[in-house]
C-alpha positions in Angstrom: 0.0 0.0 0.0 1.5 3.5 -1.2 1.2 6.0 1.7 0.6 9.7 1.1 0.9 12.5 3.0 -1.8 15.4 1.1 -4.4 18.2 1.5 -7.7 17.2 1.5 -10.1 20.0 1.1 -12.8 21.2 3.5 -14.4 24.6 3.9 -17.1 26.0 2.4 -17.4 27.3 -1.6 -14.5 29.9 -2.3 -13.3 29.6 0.9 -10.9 26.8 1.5 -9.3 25.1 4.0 -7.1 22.2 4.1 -6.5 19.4 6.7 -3.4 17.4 5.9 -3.5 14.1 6.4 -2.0 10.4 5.7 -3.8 8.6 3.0 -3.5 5.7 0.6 -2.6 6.9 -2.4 -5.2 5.5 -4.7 -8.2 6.9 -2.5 -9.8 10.5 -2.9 -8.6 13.5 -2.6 -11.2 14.3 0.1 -12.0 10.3 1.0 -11.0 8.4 3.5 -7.1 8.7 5.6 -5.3 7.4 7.8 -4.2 9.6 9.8 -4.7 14.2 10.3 -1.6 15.1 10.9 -2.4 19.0 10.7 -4.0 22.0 8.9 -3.7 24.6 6.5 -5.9 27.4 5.8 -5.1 29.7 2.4 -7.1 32.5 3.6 -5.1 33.6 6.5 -2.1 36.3 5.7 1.4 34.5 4.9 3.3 35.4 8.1 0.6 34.1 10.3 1.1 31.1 12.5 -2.2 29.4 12.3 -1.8 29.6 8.5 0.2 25.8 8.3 0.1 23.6 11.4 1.9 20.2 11.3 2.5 18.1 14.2 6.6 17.5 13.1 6.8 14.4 14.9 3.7 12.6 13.8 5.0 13.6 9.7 8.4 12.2 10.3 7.3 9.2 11.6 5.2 8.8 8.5 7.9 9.4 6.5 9.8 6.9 8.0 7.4 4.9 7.4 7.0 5.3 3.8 4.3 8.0 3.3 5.9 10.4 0.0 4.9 13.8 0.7 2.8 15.7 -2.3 5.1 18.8 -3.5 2.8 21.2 -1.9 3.3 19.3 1.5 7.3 18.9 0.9 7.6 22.3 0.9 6.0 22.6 4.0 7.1 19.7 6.2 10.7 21.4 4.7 10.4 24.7 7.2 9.6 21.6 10.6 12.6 20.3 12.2 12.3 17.4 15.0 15.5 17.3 17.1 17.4 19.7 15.0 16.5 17.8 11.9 14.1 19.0 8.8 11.4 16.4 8.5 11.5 16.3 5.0 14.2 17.8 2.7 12.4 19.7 -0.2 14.0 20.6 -3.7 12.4 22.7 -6.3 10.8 20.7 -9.3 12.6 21.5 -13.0 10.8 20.9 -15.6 11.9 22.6 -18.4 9.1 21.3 -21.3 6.5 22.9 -18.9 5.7 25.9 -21.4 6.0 23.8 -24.4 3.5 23.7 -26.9 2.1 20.2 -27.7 2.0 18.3 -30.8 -0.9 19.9 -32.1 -0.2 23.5 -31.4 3.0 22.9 -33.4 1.3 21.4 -36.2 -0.8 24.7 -36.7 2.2 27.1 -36.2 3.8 25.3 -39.3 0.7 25.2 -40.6 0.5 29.0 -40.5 3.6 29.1 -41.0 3.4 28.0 -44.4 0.3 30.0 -45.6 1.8 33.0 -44.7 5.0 32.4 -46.5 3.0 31.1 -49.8 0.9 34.6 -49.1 4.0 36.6 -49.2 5.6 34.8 -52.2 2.4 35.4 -54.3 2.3 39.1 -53.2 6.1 39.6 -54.7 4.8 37.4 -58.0 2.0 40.0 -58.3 4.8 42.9 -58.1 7.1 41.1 -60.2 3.7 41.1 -62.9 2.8 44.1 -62.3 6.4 45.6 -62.7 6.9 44.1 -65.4 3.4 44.9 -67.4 4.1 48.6 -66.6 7.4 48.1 -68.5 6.5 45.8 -70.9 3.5 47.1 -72.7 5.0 48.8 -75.6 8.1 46.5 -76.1 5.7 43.6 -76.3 2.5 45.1 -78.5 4.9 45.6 -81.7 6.6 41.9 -82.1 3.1 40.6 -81.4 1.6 42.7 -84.3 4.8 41.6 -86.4 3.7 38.2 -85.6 0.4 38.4 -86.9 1.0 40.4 -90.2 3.5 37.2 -91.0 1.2 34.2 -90.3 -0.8 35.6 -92.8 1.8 36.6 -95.4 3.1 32.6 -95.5 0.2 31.0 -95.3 -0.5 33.6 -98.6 2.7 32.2 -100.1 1.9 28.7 -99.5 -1.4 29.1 -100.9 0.1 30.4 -103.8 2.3 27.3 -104.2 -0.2 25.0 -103.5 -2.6 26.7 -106.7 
């Protein structure tokens, strides 16, 4: 059996308050325990006393016990000492993949990605066009007129060999 030591929440509707006990890890949140261990109640200001009480020596000898600690409760059984020792010896959690987009969310950035560099490569095609209809008007209109006066002209002269 996996041992626990968590919050389970009590209080009334936004306004929450915490008893922390010793629970199997695989009941509920706010089920059944073990063991109350202590309290701790959000609402009160940060350098008050009443705002965390755990009794050190009852958490220690759940920990000796086996009972893991949940990070929130680490970091408060980690200010306790029981004969000159901290009851539980908290380190800060590092995960640096936490503000990682998912798989999805990277699919849509390339995704995006790609529109908006198709967008911008059919915006400089359209310049390019334009560019080069504003400069090529009058070099172009003669050679197609030349063009068209000589289809005429050999189909003319092949007519007349064909007679």
């Amino acid at each position: 059996m996996a041992l626990k030591i968590r919050l389970a929440r009590g209080g009334s509707k936004k306004r929450p308050f915490y008893r922390v006990v010793v629970a199997d890890a695989r009941a509920p949140r706010d089920g059944r325990y073990i063991d109350k261990i202590g309290t701790y109640n959000p609402r009160l200001p940060k350098d008050s006393e009443e705002r965390v009480n755990i009794d050190a020596e009852k958490a220690a000898e759940w920990i000796r016990k086996g009972a893991q600690p949940t990070d929130r409760v680490a970091r408060f059984l980690s200010n306790l000492e029981v004969e000159g020792k901290k009851v539980y010896e908290w380190t800060h959690g590092n995960n640096p993949n936490k503000g990682e987009p998912g798989t999805k969310a990277k699919e849509r950035l390339e995704e995006k990605a790609e529109k908006e560099a198709a967008r911008k490569e059919a915006e400089e095609e359209a310049k390019r066009a334009a560019e080069e209809a504003k400069n090529a008007p009058v070099e172009e209109e003669a050679p197609a007129e030349a063009e068209a006066e000589e289809v005429p002209a050999e189909e003319a002269a092949e007519e007349e060999k064909t007679s």
